[in-house]
C-alpha positions, -999 to 999 in steps of 0.1 A, spaced: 681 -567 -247 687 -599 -268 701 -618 -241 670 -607 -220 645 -620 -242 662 -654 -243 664 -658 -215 624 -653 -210 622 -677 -237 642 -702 -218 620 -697 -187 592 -703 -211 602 -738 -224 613 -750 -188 579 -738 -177 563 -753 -206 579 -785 -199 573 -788 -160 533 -781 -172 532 -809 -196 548 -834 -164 525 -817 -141 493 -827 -160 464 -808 -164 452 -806 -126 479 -781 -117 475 -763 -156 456 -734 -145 486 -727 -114 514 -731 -140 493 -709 -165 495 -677 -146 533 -675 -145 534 -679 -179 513 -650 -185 527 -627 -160 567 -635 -167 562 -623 -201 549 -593 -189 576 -588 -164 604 -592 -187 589 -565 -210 583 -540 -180 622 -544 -170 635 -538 -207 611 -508 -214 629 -494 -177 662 -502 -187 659 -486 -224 643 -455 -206 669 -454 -183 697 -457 -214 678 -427 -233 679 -403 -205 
């Protein structure tokens, strides 16, 4: 789960990086994968702890 969650955080940064070389024309295009990865990540690890529980 750890390694998951650094690897979002990875993602993040790189994402967060390309945005900042991009400028602000392509912002709001950048913005919406770094709203939805997050979500993403946390759907896959709430399936794979189900998964473990059962």
């Amino acid at each position: 789960m750890r390694s998951v969650l650094i690897l979002g955080l990875i993602l993040l940064v790189i994402l967060m990086i390309i945005l900042v070389a991009a400028g602000a024309k392509q912002f709001l295009s950048l913005l919406i994968p770094l709203v939805v990865f997050p979500f993403l990540i946390a759907i896959g690890g709430r399936r794979k702890l189900a998964r473990r529980g059962k």
